[in-house]
C-alpha positions as CSV (number, residue, x, y, z in Angstrom):
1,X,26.2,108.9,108.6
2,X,29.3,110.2,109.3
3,X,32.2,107.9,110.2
4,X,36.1,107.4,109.3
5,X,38.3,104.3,109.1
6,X,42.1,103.3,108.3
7,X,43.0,99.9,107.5
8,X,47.4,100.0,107.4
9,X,49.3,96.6,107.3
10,X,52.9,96.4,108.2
11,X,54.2,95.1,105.0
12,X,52.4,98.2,102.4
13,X,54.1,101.2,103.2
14,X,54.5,104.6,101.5
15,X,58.3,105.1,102.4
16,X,60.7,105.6,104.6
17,X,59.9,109.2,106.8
18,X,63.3,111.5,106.1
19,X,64.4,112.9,109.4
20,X,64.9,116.0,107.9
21,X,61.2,116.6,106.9
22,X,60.9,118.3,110.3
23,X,63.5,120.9,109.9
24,X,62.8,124.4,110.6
25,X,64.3,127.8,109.3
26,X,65.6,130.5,110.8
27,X,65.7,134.0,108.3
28,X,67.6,137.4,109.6
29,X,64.0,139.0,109.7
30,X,62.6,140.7,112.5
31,X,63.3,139.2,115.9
32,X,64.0,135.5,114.4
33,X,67.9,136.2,115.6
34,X,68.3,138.8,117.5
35,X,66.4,138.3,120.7
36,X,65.1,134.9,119.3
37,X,68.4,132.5,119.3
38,X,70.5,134.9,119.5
39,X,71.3,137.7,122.9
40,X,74.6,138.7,123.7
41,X,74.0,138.5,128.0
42,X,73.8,134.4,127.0
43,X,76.5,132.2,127.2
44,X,78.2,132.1,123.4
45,X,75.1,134.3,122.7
46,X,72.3,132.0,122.3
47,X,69.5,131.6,123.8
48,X,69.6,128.2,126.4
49,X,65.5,128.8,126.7
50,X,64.8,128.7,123.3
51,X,67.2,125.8,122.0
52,X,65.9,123.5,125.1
53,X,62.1,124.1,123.0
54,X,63.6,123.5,120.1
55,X,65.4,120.0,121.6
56,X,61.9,119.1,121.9
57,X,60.7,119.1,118.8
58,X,64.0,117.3,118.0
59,X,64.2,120.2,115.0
60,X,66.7,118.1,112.7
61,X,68.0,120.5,109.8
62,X,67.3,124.6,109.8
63,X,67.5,126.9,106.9
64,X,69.2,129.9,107.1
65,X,70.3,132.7,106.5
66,X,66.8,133.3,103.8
67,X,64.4,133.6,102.9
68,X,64.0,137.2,101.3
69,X,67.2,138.5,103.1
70,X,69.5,135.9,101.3
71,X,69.1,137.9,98.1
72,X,70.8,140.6,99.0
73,X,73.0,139.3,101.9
74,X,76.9,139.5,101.1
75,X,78.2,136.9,103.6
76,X,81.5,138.2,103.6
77,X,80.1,140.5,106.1
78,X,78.6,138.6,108.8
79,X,82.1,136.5,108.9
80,X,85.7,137.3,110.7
81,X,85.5,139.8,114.0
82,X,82.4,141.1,115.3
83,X,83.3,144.6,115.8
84,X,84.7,145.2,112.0
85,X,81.3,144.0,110.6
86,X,79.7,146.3,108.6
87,X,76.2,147.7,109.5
88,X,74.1,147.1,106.3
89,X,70.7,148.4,105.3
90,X,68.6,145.3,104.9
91,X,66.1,146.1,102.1
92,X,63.9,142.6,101.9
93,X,62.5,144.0,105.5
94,X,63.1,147.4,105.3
95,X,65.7,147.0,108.4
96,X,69.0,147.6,109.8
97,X,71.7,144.4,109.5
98,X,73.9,144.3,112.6
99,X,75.9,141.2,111.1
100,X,76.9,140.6,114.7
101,X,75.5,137.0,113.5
102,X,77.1,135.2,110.7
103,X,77.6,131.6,109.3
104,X,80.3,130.9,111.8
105,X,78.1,131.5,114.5
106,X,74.9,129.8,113.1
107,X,77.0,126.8,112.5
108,X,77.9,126.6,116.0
109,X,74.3,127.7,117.1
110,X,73.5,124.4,115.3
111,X,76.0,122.5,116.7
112,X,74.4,123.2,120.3
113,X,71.2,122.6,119.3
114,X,72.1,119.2,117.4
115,X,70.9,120.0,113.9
116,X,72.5,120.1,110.6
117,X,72.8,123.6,108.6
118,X,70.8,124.2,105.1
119,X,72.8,127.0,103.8
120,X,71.2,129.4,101.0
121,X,73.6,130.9,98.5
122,X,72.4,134.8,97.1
123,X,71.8,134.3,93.0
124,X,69.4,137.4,93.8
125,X,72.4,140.1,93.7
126,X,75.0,137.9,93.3
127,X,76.1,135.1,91.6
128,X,78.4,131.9,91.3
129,X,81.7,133.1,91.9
130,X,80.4,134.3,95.6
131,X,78.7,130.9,96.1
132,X,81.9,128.9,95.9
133,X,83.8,130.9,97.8
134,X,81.3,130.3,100.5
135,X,81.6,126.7,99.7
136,X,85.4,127.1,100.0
137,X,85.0,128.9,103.3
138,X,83.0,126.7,105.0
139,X,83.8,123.2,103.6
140,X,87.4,123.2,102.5
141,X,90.4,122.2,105.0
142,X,92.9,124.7,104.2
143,X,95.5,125.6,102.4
144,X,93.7,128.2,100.3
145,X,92.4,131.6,100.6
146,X,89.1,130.9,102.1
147,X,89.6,128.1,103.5
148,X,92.7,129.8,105.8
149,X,90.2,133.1,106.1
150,X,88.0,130.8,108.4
151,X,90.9,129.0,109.9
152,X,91.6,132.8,111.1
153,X,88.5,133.8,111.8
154,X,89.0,130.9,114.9
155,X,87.5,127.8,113.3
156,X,90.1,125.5,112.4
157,X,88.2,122.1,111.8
158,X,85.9,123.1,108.3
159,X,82.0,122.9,109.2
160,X,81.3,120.3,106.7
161,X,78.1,121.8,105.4
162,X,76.1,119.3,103.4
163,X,72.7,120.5,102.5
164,X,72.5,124.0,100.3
165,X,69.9,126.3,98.3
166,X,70.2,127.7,95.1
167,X,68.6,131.3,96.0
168,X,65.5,132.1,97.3
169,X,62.0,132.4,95.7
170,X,63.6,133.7,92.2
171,X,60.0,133.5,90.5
172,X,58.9,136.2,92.5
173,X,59.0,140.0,91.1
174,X,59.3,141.3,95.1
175,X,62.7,139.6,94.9
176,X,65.8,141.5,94.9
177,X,67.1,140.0,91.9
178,X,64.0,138.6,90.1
179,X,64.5,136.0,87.5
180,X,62.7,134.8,84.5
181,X,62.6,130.8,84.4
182,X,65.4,130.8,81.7
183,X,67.8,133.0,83.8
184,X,67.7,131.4,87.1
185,X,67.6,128.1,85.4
186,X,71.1,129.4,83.7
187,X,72.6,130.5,86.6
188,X,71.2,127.8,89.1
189,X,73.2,125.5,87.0
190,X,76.3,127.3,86.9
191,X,76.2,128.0,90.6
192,X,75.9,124.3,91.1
193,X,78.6,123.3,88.8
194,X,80.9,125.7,90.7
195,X,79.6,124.6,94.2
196,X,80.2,120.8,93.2
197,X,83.5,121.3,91.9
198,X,84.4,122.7,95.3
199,X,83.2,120.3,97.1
200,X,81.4,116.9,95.4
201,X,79.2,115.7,98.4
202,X,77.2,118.2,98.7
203,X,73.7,118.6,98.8
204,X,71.8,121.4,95.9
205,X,68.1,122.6,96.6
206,X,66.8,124.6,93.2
207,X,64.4,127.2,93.6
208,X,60.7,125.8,92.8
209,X,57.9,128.2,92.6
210,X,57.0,130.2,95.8
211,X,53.5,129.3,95.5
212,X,51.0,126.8,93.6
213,X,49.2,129.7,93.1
214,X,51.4,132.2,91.1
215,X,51.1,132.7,87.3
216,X,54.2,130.8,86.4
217,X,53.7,127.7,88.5
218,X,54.5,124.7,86.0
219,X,56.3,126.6,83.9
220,X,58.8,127.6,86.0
221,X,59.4,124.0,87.7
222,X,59.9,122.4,84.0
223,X,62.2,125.1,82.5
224,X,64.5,125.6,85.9
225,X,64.9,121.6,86.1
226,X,65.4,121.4,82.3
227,X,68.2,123.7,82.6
228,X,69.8,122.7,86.1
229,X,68.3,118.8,86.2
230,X,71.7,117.4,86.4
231,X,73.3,119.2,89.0
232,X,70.9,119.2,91.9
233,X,69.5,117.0,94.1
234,X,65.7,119.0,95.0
235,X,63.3,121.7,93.9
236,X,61.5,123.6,97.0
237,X,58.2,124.1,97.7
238,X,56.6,127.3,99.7
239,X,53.4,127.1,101.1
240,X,51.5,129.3,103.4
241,X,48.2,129.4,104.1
242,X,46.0,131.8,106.2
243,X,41.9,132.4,107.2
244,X,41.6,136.1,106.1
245,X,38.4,136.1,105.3
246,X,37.3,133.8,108.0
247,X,35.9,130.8,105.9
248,X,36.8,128.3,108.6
249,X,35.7,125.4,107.0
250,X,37.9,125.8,103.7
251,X,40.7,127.2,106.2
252,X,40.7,123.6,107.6
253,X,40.6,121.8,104.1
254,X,43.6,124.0,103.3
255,X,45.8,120.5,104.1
256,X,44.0,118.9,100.9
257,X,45.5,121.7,98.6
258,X,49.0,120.9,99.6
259,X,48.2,117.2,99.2
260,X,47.7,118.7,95.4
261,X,50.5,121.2,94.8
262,X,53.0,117.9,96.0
263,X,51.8,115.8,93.5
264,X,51.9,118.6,90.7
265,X,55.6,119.4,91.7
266,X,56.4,115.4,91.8
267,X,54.6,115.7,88.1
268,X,57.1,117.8,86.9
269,X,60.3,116.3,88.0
270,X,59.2,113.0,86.9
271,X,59.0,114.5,83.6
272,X,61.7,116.0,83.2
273,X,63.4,112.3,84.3
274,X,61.4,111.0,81.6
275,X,62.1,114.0,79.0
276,X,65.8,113.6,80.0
277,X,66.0,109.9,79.8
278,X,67.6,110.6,83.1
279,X,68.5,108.3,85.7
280,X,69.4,111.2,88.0
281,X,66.3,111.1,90.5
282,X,64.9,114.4,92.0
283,X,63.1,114.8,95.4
284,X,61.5,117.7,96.7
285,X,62.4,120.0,99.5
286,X,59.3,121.7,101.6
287,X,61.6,124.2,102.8
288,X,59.1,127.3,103.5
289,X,55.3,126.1,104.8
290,X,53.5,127.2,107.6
291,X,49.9,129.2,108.5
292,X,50.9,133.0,108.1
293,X,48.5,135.6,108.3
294,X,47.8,136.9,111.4
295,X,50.4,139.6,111.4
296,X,49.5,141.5,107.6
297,X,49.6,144.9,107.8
298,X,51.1,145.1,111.2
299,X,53.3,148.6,111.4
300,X,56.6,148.5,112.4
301,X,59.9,151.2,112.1
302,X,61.3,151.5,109.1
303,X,65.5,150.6,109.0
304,X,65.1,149.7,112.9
305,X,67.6,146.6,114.3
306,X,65.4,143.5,115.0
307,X,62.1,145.0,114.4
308,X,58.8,143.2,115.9
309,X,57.3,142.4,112.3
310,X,55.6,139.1,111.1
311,X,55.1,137.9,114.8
312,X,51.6,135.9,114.2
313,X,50.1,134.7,118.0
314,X,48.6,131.3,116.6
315,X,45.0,130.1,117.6
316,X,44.0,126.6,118.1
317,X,42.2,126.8,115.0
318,X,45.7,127.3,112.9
319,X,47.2,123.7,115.1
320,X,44.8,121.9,113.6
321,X,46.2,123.1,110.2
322,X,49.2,122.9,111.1
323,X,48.9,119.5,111.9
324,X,46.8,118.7,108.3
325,X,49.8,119.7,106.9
326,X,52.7,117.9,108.6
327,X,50.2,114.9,108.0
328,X,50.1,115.7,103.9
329,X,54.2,116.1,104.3
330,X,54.4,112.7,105.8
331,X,51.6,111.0,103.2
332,X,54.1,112.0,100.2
333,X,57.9,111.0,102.2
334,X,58.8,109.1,99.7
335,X,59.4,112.2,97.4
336,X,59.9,115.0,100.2
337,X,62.9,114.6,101.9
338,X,63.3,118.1,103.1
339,X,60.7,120.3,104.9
340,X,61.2,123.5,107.0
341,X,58.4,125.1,109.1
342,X,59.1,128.8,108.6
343,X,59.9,130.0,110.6
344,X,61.6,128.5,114.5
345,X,61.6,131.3,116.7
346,X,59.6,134.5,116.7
347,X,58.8,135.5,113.3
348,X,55.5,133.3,112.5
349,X,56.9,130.4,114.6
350,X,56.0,128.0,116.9
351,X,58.6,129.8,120.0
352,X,58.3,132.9,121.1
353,X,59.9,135.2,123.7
354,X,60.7,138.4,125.1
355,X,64.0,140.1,124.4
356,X,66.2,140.1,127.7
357,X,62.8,137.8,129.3
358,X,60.7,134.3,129.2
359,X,59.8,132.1,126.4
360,X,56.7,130.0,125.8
361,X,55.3,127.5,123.1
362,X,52.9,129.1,120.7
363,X,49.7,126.3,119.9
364,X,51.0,125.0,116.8
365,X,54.3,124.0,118.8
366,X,52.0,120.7,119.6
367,X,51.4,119.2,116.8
368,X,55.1,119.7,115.1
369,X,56.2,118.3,118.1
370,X,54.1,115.3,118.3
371,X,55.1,114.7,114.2
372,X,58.7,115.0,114.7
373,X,58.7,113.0,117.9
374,X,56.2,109.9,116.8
375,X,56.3,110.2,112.9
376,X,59.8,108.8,112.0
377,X,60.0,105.7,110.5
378,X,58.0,104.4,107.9
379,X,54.7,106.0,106.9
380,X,52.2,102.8,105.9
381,X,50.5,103.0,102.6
382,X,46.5,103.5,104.3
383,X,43.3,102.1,103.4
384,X,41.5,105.3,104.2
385,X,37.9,106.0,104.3
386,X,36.0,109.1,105.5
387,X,33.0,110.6,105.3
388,X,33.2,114.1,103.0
389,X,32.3,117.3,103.2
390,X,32.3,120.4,100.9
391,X,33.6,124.1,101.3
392,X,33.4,127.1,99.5
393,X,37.1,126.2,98.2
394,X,37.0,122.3,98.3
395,X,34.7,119.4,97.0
396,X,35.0,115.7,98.8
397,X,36.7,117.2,102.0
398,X,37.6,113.9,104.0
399,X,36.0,114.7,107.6
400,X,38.9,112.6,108.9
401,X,42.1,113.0,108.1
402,X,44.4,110.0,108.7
403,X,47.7,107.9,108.3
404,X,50.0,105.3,110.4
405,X,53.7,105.5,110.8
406,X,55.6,102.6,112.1
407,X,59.0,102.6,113.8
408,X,60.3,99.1,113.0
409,X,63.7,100.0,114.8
410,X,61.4,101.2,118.3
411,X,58.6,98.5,118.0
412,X,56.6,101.5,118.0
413,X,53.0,102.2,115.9
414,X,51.6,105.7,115.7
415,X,48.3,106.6,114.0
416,X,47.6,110.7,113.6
417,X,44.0,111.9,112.8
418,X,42.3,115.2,112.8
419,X,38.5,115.3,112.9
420,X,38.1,118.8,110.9
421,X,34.3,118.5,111.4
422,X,33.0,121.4,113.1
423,X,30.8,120.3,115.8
424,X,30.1,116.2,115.2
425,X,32.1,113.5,117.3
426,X,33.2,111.0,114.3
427,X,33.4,107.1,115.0
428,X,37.0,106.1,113.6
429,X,37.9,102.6,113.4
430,X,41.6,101.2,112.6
431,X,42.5,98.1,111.8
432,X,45.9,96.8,112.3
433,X,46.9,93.8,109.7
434,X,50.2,92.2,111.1
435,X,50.8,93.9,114.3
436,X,49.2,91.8,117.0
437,X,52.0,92.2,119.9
438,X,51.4,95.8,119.7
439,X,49.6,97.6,123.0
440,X,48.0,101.0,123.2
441,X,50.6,103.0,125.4
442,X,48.5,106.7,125.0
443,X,45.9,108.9,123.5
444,X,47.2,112.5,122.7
445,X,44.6,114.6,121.9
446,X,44.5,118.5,121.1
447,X,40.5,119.4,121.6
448,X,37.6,121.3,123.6
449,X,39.2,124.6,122.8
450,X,38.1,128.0,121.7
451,X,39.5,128.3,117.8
452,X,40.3,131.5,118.7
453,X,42.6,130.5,121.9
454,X,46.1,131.3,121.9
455,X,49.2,131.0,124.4
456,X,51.2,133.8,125.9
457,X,53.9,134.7,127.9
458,X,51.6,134.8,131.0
459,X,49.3,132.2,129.9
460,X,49.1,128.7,127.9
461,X,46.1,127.5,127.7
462,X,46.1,125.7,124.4
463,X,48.1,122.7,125.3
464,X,47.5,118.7,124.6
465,X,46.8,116.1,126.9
466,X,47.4,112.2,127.5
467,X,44.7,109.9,128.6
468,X,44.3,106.7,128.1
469,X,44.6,104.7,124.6
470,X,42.0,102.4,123.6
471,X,42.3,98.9,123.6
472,X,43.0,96.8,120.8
473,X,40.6,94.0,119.9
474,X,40.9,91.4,117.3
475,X,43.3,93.7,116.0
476,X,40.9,96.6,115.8
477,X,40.2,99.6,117.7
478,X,37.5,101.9,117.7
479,X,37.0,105.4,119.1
480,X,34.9,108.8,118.8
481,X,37.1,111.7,118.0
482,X,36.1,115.1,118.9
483,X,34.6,117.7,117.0
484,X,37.9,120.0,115.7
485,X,40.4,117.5,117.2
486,X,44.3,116.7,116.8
487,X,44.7,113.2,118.1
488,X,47.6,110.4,118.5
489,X,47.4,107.3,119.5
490,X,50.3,105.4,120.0
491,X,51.0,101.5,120.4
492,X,54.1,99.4,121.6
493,X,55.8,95.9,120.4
494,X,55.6,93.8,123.5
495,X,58.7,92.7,124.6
């Protein structure tokens, strides 16, 4: 028979949910800038549509400006006035770099949106010396050369940027710049060493693998942190999953395989603690995950400004997913601390517009949403039992898939499941240990829908909706969730 519970009690918990595991990232590729935040008719340039979608998400940290790009992005041109900035031929996209954006301006975009920056530093062409000068740009008072370049460039106050990546996706050959282990590891370290003796509170992201599936996965995470271990603070992650070949079932398992490539990557680090006889503690830093397949192949023209390339229209089928996978971010919080959907706006992302027109919510805006709205706080370590199923891909697929996060600070409970059975409802029973002044407020539920149904600009069908919560009984309640369903249920402290 099939059937799903969770047992959660208020004082076993997993960890404490970082904000900043519902970040996003924006890349100079395609239309993610220009005509995404960014259009010169706006007021300051960006877009008011767009960053009042992203407002609610509450999108906490973005990563910018790559991604691909970053490795062959000189930042020195994107900075100082507009109209000396040098047109550029962008070769990770095979397009045409206006530079009319730059970190000045995507540190104030993020200012008016209420997010912090996660800067990326090129060690594809470039190297340390270039990172902390950017670091001296952006971070230092004045007094120095860089530091009284931005004061001229109009920005007197220094932006203060925390959070930064050591290059982008190094392990891979299609990266300008490609890196064995042993040379990124070499100059990820001296990169950091400079960036940190610029400025000592910041923030270093080293390049992980850009896939649990490439040929170097393993090796690469053990020799970069062997080299670098000291001197940064996280290793990435890049995950992206798609349904090419239409296998639905292991398409909506695919949750269970980042649940593993976490857990390898954790492996790692906490070897390399171990190996070290470190004290120095490494988390991990999602900071590229997302369903991406839809647009492959699409045709676009070559060395064009803002192209329309890698703009995947999402089906209800990739929400669900997309919600698997915020819920297997959220399961391991206490070692990722960082995570950016990639990417925000246009380029396979949960916004999209129209240059110079509207903008609508694509169907895995739902779930992100819901997850950054009701999944802060502390995740609770489950008692979680489901009923199994097996794919072409998977073995011991949980039909149900489950966990609780409780807002101590809000007297607020949420419990997130996705029934990922194709055409059963599921009994799923939760029992709540320790929380007995806690009322059912709602039930949000994502269900009923073609998987092939998508939004548009002239049509959103795909969105959730708010009924009723059930009740709570003897500190247990008991509902059937619908076949291919995205649910939330959330409960209040009485007052």
């Amino acid at each position: 028979m099939k059937k799903a519970s969770l047992l959660v009690c208020s004082d076993y918990k997993i960890g404490e949910v970082d904000k900043f595991v519902f970040g996003s990232f924006i890349e100079h590729l395609g239309r993610a800038v220009y005509g995404g935040i960014y259009e010169p008719a706006h007021k300051n340039g960006f877009r008011r549509d767009v960053i009042d979608l992203i407002k609610q998400i509450d999108v906490p940290i973005v990563r910018y400006p790559g991604g691909n790009f970053v490795s062959g992005y000189n930042w020195e041109d994107g900075a100082g006035p507009v109209q000396n900035r040098p047109k550029r031929l962008e070769l990770a996209w095979e397009s045409t770099e206006t530079n009319e954006f730059g970190t000045n301006e995507f540190v104030k975009w993020c200012r008016e949106v209420g997010c912090e920056p996660l800067m990326a530093v090129n060690l594809g062409t470039r190297g340390p010396d270039e990172a902390r000068n950017l670091v001296e740009y952006c971070n230092h008072p004045g007094g120095t050369y860089w530091s009284d370049l931005r004061i001229s460039h109009g920005y007197k106050n220094p932006h203060g940027i925390k959070y930064w990546c050591l290059g982008n996706e190094m392990d891979g050959d299609w990266q300008m710049g490609h890196k064995t282990p042993l040379e990124y590891g070499r100059i990820a370290n001296e990169t950091a060493k400079l960036m940190k003796m610029t400025d000592n509170s910041i923030k270093l992201v080293l390049c992980g693998s850009s896939s649990g599936r490439t040929r170097t996965f393993g090796e690469w995470e053990t020799t970069v942190l062997d080299l670098a271990y000291d001197k940064v603070d996280y290793i990435s992650l890049h995950q992206y999953f798609g349904n090419s070949d239409g296998d639905l079932r292991s398409f909506l398992a695919k949750g269970t395989e980042l649940d593993r490539y976490i857990e390898t990557v954790i492996a790692c680090c906490d070897f390399m603690q171990g190996k070290r006889h470190s004290r120095h503690h490494i988390d991990l830093s999602v900071d590229e995950w997302n369903v991406w397949y839809h647009s492959h192949g699409a045709k676009f023209e070559k060395w064009s400004t803002a192209p329309s390339i890698l703009e995947d229209i999402y089906n209800f089928a990739d929400a669900l997913v997309v919600g698997s996978m915020l819920l297997s971010l959220l399961r391991h919080c206490d070692r990722v601390k960082i995570a950016c959907m990639a990417q925000l706006v246009n380029v396979i992302a949960p916004i999209m517009t129209e240059t110079g027109g509207g903008v609508w919510a694509q169907t895995i805006f739902y779930p992100y949403m819901h997850a950054s709205r009701y999944g802060r706080g502390s995740v609770l370590l489950p008692k979680a039992e489901s009923s199994t199923h097996e794919t072409k891909d998977f073995t011991q697929v949980p039909d149900i898939d489950s966990l609780a996060v409780c807002d101590d600070e809000k007297g607020e409970l949420t419990v997130f499941a996705i029934n990922r059975d194709l055409s059963d409802s599921i009994p799923f029973t939760v029992k709540l240990i320790d929380f007995p002044d806690y009322a059912p407020i709602e039930h949000i539920e994502m269900s009923g829908y073609d998987l092939t149904a998508v939004n548009t600009a002239n049509s959103s069908p795909v969105k959730p909706k708010t009924q009723k919560a059930p009740a709570v009984e003897s500190n247990v309640f008991s509902v059937k969730l619908n076949p291919l369903s995205w649910n939330v249920f959330r409960f209040k402290k009485a007052t």
